[in-house]
N, C-alpha and C positions, 0 to 999 in steps of 0.2 A: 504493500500500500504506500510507503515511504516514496520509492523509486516512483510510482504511479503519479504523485501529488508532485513530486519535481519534476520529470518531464510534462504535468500541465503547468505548471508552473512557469519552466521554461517557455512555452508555446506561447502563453497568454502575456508573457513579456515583449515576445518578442512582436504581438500584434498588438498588443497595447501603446508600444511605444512607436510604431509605423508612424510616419506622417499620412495621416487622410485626406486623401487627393478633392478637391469642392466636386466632382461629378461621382464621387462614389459612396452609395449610400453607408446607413450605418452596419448595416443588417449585413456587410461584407465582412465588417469585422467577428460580426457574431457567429458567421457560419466558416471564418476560418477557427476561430478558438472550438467549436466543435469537429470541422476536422482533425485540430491537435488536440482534443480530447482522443476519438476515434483512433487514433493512430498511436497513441500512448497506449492504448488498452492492449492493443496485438503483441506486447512484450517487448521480447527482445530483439524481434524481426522490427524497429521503426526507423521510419524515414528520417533521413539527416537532413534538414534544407540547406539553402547554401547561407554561410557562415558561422553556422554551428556544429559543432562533432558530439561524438560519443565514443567513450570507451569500454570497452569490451576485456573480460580479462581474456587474456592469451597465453595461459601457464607459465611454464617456466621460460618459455621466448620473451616475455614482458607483454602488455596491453596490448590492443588493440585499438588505434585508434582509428576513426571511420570520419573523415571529414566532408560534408556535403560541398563544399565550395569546387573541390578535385570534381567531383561526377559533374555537376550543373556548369561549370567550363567546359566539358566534352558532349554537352548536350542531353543530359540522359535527365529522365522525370522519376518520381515515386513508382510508380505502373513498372517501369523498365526492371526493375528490380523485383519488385513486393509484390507485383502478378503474375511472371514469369518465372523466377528464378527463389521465391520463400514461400512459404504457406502461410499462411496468415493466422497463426497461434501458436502460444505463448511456449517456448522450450521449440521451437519445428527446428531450430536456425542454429543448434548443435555440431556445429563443423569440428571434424578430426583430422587430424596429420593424414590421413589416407584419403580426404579428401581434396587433399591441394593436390593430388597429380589429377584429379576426377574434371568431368564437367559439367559439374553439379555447384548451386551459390554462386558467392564471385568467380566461382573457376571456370564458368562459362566465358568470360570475359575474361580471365585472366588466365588464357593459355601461351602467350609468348607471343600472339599474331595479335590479338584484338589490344591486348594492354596486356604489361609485363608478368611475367612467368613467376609462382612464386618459391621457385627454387632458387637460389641465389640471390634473393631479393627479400629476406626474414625482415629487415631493418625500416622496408616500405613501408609497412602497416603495423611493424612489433617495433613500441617505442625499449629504448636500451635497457636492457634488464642492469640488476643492480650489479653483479657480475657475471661475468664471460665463463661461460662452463670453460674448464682447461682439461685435457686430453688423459686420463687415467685409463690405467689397468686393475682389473679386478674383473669380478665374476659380470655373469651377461647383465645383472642386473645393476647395471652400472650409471648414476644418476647421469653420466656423460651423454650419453647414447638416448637413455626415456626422455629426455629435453625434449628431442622432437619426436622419435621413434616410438615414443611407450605406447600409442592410444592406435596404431596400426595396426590392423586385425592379421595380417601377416607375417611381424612382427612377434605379437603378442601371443602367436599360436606356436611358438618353439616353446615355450613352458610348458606344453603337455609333451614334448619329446625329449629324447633321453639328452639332445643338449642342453636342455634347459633346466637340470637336478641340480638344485642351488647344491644337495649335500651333500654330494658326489664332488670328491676333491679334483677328478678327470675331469671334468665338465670345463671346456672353453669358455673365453668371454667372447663379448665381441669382436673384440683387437688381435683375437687369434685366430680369428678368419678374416676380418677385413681391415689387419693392419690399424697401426696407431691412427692415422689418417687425421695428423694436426690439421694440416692446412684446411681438411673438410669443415672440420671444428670451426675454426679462426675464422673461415669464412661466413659462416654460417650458411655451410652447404651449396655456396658456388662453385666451389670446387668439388671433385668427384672423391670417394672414400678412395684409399690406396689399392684395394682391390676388392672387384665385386663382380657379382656369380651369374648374372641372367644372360641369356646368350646375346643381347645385345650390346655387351658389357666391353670393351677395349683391351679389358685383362687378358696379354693370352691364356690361353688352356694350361697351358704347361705350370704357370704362377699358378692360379687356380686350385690347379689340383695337388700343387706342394703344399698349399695349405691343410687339406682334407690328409695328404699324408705322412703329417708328422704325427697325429693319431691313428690312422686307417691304413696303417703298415703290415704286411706280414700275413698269414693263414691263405686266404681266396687269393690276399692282393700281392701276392707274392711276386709273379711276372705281371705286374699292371706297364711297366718302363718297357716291359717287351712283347706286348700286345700289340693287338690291329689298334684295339680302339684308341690308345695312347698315341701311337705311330699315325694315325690319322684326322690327331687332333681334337678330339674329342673329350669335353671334361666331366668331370663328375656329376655337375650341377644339370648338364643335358641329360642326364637321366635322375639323377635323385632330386627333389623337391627337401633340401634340408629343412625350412620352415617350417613344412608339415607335420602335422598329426601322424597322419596316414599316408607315408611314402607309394605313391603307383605303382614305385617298379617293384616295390618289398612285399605287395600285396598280389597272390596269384589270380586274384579274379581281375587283375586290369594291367597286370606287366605285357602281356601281350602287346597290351596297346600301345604300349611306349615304344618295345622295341620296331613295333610296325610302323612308329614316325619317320626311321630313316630304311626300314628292311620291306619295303614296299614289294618286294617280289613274294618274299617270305609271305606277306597277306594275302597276296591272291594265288597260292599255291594251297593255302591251308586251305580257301573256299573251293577246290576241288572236289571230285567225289569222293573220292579215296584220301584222305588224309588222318595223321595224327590227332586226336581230341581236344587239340588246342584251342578251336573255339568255343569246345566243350565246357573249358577249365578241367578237366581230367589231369589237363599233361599243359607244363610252362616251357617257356624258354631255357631257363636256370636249371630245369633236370636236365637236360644235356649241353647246356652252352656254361661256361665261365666267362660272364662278361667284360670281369676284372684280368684275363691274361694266362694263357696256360700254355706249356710247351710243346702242345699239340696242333694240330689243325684243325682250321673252324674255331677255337677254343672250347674243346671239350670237355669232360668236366674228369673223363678218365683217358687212360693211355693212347687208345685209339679209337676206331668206330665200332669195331665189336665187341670191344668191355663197355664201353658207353651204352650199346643197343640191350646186352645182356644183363643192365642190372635190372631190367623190365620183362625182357624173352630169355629167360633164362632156359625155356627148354628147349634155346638153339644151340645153346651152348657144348655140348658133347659132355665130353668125350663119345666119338660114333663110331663103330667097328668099321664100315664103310663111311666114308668122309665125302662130303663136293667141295673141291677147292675155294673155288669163288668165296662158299660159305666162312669158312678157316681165314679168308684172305680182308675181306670188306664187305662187310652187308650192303653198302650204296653201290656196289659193280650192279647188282638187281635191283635196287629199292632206290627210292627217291625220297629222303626221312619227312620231307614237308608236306607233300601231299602228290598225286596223280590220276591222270582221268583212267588208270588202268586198276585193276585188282590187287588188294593188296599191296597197296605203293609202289606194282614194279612200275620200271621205268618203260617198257615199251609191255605191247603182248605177246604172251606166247602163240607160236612156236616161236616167230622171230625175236624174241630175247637171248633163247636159248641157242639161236644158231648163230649171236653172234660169237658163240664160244667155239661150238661145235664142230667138227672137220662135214665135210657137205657130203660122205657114204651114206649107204642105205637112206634110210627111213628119217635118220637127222637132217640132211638136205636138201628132201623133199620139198617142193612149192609149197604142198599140201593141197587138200581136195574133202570135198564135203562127204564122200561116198565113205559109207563106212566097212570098207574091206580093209580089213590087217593092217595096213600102220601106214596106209595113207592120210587116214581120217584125225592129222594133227591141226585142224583148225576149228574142229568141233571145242564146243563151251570152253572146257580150262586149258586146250590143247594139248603141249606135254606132260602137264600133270595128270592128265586122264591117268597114264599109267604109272609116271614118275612119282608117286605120290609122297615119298619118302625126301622131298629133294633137297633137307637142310642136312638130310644124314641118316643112316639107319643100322640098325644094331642086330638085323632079321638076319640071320646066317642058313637059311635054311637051303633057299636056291643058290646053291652053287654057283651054278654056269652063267646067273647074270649077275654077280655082285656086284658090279658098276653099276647097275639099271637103278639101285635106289628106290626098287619096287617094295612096295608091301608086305 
């Protein structure tokens, strides 16, 4: 009620003491002091006119000062602001530090084109706090940093993640990922933090992610320096969301999706017919891929492609008293691990899979033919497995004379 009774207050001074022009009645004066009644009511959303300010607190930046003379120079009325850009009740006009980079309030106006940008510009509108935050180390919670950063929802969202465990003495601060960064300080954010993480960021990769590993050293990330993804520039922060709650790529119902930002082939293999259950969530990336670096190809997660297939098919695995090399050598010489329009992820159909191995005698280098006489008929349904049906290996020792055959 206080605040209410000095902005009328204000209002009714400022039209009481107007000089009254001889053509303009009284009743002009009466119906602006009720305008500045009406307008005082709406809160903290009110019009400034020109030569009067208001101040606003602005935390630990200092006040806010809001001077009507600046707008009414540039031509802008009450309406410009207070019908477009505020609601009109009391608490609406709540602006947070995640709102200055938005285009929402003054930040519709104040994106860098229409009127100045308010990053590197604190001091426009924040009169001078009584001191200058100065650059410390300490836990993330560090009054340095919450000056302007505290009330950002992205921000504020690493306190539910394991960076953010004030009582965890491993717990970084700020400054152990994004650098002392005085000059950020000093400026009050005209200048950029010494290194930072969004890919649109100037930091190379390399900086970047020496940050992440003077913690995140060692077990998975053991070859990360001698990986694809390292070797082709690619940092940490392109795949993990550190601010988060809930990391994407750590999460198997939606890692998928991430890695399909840059493995776009990888995507539309897996919507084949024949594919692995990755769109299932069955099966992720990370059960066979090391994304962080392995001394394999592909980076897989074990030695090669048949330990890698077998911690799943394990009843390819043998030992077979009758062996098919192929199988012993590389499950992808037949299979295609992402998906294919063929059966069982081969790579091509049988018979022609099979004769790319095959020597082209008998009944193996046949054209093939629909007629079902004796062993012309390899292009009927499963082809060679009609009869081969044993073809990862078999332990049947009974027929002799065709142990190679991998028959039943």
């Amino acid at each position: 009620m206080r605040r209410l009774m000095r902005r009328y207050r204000a209002y009714r001074h400022a039209a009481v003491t107007a000089e009254p022009s001889p053509d303009r009645p009284p009743l002009a004066f009466i119906l602006a002091m009720a305008v500045g009644i009406a307008l005082a009511w709406t809160g903290d959303a009110i019009a400034v006119p020109p030569g009067m300010s208001i101040t606003f607190p602005g935390g630990d930046m200092g006040p806010v000062v809001l001077d009507g003379a600046v707008h009414a120079q540039k031509g802008l009325s009450c309406p410009d602001c207070h019908e477009k850009l505020f609601e009109q009740r009391h608490g609406a006009a709540h602006i947070t530090f995640a709102d200055h980079t938005s285009k929402k309030f003054c930040y519709a106006c104040h994106d860098g084109k229409r009127a100045f940008a308010p990053v590197g510009n604190c001091n426009k509108c924040h009169a001078e706090p009584k001191s200058k935050p100065a650059p410390v180390a300490g836990k993330a919670w560090s009054t340095t940093c919450l000056r302007c950063h505290g009330t950002g929802p992205e921000v504020a969202a690493i306190a539910r993640t394991r960076h953010g465990v004030g009582a965890d003495p491993r717990t970084p601060d700020c400054t152990s990922c994004h650098g002392r960064s005085e000059a950020h300080v000093a400026s009050y954010a005209a200048q950029p933090p010494d290194r930072l993480f969004d890919n649109r960021s100037a930091t190379p990769a390399a900086d970047r992610n020496a940050a992440c590993l003077k913690c995140h050293r060692g077990g998975a990330r053991l070859h990360w320096n001698g990986g694809v993804h390292a070797s082709r520039g690619v940092a940490c922060t392109s795949c993990h969301r550190i601010h988060a709650q809930h990391d994407p790529v750590r999460e198997r119902a939606t890692q998928p999706q991430v890695c399909f930002t840059c493995h776009k082939t990888q995507r539309a293999q897996f919507r084949l017919p024949s594919h692995h259950p990755v769109p299932e969530g069955k099966v992720v990336c990370s059960d066979c891929h090391n994304p962080h670096g392995t001394l394999t190809p592909k980076m897989l997660v074990r030695g090669n492609v048949n330990e890698t297939c077998y911690q799943c098919h394990m009843e390819k695995r043998g030992p077979f008293v009758r062996t098919h090399q192929p199988v012993q050598e590389n499950c992808a010489i037949c299979h295609n691990p992402h998906g294919s329009v063929n059966m069982t992820l081969l790579r091509l159909r049988p018979p022609w899979l099979c004769q790319q191995c095959h020597e082209p005698t008998s009944h193996r280098g046949h054209p093939g033919a629909f007629d079902t006489s004796g062993t012309r008929a390899n292009t009927l349904a499963r082809g060679c497995p009609n009869c081969h049906t044993n073809i990862h290996g078999t332990n049947n020792p009974s027929d002799l004379g065709t142990e190679r055959s991998l028959r039943r």
